[in-house]
N, CA, C and O of each residue as an XYZ file, in Angstrom:
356
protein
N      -4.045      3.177     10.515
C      -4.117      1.781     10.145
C      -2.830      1.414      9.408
O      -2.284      2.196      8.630
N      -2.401      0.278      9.664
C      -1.234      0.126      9.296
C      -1.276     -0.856      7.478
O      -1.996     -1.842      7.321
N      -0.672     -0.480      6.725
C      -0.844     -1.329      5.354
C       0.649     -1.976      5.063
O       1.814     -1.612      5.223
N      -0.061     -3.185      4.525
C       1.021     -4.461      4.343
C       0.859     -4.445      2.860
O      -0.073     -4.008      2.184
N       2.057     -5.060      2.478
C       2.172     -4.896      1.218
C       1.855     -6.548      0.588
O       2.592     -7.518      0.409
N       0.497     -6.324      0.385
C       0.057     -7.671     -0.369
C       0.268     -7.598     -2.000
O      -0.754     -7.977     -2.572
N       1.136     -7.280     -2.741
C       1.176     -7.151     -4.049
C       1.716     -8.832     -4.365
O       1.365     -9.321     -5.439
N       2.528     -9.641     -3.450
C       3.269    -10.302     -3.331
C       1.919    -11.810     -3.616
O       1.848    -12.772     -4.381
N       1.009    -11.201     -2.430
C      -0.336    -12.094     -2.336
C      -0.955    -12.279     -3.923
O      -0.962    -13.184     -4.757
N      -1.396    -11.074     -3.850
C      -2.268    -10.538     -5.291
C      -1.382    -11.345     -6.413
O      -2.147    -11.781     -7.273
N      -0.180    -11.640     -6.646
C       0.396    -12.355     -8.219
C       0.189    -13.602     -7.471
O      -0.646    -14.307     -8.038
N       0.521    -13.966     -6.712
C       0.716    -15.329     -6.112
C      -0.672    -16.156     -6.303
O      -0.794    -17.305     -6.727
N      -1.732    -15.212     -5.852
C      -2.810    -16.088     -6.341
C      -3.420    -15.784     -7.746
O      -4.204    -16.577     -8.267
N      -3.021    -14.551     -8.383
C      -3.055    -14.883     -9.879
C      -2.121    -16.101    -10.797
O      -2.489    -17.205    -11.199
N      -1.303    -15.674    -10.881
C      -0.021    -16.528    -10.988
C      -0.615    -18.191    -11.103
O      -0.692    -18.748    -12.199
N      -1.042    -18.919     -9.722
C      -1.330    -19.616     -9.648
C      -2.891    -20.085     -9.978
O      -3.154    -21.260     -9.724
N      -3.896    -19.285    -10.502
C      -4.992    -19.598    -10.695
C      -5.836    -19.931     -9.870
O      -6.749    -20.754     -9.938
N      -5.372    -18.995     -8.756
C      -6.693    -19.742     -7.537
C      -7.762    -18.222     -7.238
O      -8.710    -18.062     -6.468
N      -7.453    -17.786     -7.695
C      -8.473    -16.577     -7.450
C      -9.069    -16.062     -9.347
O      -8.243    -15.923    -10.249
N     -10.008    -15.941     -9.476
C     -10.227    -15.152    -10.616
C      -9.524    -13.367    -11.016
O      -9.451    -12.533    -10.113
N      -9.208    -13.139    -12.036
C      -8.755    -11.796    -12.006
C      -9.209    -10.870    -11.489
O      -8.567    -10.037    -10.849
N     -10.858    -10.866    -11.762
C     -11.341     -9.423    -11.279
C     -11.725     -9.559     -9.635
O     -12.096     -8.549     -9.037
N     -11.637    -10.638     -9.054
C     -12.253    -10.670     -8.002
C     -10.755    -10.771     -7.138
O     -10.955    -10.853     -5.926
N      -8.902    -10.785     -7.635
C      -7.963    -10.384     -6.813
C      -7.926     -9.059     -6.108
O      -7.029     -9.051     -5.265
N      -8.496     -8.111     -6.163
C      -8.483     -7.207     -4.977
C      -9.680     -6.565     -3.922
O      -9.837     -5.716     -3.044
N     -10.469     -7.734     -4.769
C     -11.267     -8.029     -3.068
C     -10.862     -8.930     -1.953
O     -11.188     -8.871     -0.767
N     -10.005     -9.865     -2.632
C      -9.029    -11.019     -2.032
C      -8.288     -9.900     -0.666
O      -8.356     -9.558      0.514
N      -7.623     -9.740     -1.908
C      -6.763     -8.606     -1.076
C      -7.404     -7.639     -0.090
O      -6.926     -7.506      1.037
N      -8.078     -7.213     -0.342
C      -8.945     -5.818      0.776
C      -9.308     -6.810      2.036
O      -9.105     -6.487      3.206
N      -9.825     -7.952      1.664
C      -9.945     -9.093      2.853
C      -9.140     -9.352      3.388
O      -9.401     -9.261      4.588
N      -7.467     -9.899      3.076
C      -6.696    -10.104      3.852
C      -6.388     -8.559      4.561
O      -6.693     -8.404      5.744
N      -5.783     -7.447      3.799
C      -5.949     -6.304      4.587
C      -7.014     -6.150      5.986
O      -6.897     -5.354      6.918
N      -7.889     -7.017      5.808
C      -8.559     -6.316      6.499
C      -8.456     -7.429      8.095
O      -8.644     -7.127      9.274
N      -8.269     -8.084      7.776
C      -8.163     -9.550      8.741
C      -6.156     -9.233      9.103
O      -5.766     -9.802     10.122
N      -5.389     -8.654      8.552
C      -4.225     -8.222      8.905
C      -4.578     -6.998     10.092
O      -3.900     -6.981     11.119
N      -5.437     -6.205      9.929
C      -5.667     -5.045     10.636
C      -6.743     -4.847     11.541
O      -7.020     -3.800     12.126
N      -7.508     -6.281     11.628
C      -8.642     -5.959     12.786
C      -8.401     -5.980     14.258
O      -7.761     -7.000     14.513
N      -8.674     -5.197     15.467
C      -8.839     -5.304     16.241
C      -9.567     -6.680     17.233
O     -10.631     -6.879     17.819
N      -8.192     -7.475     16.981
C      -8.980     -8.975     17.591
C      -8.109     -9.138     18.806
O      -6.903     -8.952     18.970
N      -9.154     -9.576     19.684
C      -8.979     -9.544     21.358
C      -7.402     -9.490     21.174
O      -6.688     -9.463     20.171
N      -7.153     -9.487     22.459
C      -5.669    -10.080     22.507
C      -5.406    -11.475     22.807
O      -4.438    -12.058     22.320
N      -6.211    -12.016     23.571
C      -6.365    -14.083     23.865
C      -6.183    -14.667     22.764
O      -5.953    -15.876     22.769
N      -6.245    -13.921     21.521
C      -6.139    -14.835     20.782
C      -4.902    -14.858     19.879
O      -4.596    -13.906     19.161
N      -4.189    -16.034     19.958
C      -3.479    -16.449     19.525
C      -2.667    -16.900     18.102
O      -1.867    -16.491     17.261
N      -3.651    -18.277     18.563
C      -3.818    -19.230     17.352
C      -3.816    -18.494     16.058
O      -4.085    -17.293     16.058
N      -3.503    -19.190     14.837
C      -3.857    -18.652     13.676
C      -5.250    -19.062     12.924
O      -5.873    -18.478     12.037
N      -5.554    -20.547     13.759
C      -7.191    -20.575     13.546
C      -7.927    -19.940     14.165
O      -8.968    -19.480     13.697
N      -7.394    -19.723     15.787
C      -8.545    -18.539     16.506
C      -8.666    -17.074     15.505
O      -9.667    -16.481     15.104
N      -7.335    -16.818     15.324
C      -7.624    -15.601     14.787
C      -8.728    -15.866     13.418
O      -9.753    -15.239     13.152
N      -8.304    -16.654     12.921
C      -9.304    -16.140     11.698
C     -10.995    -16.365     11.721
O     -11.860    -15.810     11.044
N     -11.129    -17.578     12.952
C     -12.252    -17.607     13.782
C     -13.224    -16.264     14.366
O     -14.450    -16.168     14.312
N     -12.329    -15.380     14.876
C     -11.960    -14.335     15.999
C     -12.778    -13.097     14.525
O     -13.583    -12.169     14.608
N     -12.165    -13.628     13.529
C     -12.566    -12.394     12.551
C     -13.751    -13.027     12.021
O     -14.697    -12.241     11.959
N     -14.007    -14.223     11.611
C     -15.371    -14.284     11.324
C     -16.418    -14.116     12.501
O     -17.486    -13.699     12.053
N     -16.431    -14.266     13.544
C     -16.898    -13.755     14.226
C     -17.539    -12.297     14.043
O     -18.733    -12.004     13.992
N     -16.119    -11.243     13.934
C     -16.507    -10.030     13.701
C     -17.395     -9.716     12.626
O     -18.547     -9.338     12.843
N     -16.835     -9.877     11.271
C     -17.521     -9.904     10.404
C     -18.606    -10.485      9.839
O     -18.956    -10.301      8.673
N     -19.198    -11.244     10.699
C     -20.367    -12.183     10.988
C     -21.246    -10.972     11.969
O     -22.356    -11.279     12.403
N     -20.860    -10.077     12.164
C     -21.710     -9.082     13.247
C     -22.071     -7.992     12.276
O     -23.034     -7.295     12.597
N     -21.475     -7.735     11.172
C     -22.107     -6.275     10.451
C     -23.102     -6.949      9.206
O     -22.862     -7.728      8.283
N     -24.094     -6.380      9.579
C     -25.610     -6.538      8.849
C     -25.461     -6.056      7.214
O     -26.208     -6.485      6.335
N     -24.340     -5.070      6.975
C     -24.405     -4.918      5.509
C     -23.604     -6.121      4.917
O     -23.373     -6.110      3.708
N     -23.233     -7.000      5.572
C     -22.257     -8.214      4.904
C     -23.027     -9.529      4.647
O     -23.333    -10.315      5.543
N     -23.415     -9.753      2.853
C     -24.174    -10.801      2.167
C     -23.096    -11.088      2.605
O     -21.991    -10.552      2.692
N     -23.924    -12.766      3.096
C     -23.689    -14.489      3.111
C     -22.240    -14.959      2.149
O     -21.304    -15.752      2.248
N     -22.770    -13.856      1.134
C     -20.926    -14.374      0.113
C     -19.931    -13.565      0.258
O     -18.759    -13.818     -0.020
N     -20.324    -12.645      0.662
C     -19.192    -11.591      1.143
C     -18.341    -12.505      2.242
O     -17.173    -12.879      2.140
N     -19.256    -12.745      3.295
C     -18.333    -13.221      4.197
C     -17.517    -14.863      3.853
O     -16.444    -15.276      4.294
N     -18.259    -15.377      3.138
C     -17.347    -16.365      2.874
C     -16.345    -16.087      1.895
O     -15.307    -16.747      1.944
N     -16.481    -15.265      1.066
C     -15.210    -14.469      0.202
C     -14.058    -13.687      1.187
O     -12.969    -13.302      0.761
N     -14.449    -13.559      2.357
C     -13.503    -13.237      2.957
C     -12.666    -14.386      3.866
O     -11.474    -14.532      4.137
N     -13.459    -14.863      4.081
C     -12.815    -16.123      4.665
C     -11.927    -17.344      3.894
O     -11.012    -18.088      4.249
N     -12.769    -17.124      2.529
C     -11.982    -17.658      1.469
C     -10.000    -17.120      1.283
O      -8.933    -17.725      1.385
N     -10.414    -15.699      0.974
C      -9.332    -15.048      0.879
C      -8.070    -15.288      2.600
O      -6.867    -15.486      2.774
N      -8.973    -15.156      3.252
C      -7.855    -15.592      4.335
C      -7.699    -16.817      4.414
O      -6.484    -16.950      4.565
N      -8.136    -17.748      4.409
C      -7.214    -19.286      4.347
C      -6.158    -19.402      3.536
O      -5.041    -19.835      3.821
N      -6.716    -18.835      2.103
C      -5.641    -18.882      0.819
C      -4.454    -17.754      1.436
O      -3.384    -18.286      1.138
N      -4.160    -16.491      2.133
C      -3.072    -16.269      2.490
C      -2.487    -16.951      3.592
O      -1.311    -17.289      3.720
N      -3.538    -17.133      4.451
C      -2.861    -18.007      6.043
C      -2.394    -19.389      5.262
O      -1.201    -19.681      5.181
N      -3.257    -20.073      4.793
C      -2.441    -21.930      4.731
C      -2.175    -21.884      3.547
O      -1.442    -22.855      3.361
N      -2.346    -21.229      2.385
C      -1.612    -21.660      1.341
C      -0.621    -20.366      0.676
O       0.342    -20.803      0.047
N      -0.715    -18.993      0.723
C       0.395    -18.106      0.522
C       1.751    -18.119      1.651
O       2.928    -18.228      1.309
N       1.358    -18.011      2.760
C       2.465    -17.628      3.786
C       2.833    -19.216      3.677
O       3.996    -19.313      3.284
N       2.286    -20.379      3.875
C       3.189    -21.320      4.098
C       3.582    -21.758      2.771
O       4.211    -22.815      2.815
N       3.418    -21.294      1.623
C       4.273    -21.613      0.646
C       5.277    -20.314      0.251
O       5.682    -20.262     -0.910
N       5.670    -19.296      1.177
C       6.461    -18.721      0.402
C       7.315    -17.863      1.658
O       7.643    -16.685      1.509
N       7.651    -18.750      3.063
C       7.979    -18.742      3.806
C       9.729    -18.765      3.583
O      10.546    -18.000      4.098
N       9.977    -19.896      2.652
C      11.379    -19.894      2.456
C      11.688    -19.278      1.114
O      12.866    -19.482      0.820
N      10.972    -18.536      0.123
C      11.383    -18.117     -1.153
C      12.285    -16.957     -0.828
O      12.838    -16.332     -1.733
């Protein structure tokens, strides 16, 4: 499995106050994990993809209702608001 270096993520949404402290590296383990899933290849988009992963993660039975929206949480905040704000830094 390949690992990305979200340390960059992790201050960015401390830093900025959009994630609570203790709950930044579940943030993180989410984007890790939506960086590294096996999603079709058709898909493209950066909304399919993250579509594409709730999907997946919408299929495993040990995942509470807030889990998955904590993950989905965590990926919007790197897809539309980390990467497109720190594209030109």
């Amino acid at each position: 499995m390949q690992v990305f270096d979200l340390e960059p993520f992790a201050k960015y949404i401390k830093d900025h106050g959009l994630v609570k402290g203790h709950n930044i590296p579940y943030y993180v383990k989410w984007v890790q994990k939506f960086l590294t899933s096996d999603l079709p290849d058709i898909v493209t988009s950066t909304g399919d993809r993250i579509q594409a992963f709730e999907n997946l993660l919408s299929k495993d039975p040990s995942l509470k209702d807030w889990q998955l929206w904590q993950a989905l949480k965590a990926v919007e905040l790197y897809v539309k608001v980390f990467v497109n704000n720190t594209v030109f830094l």
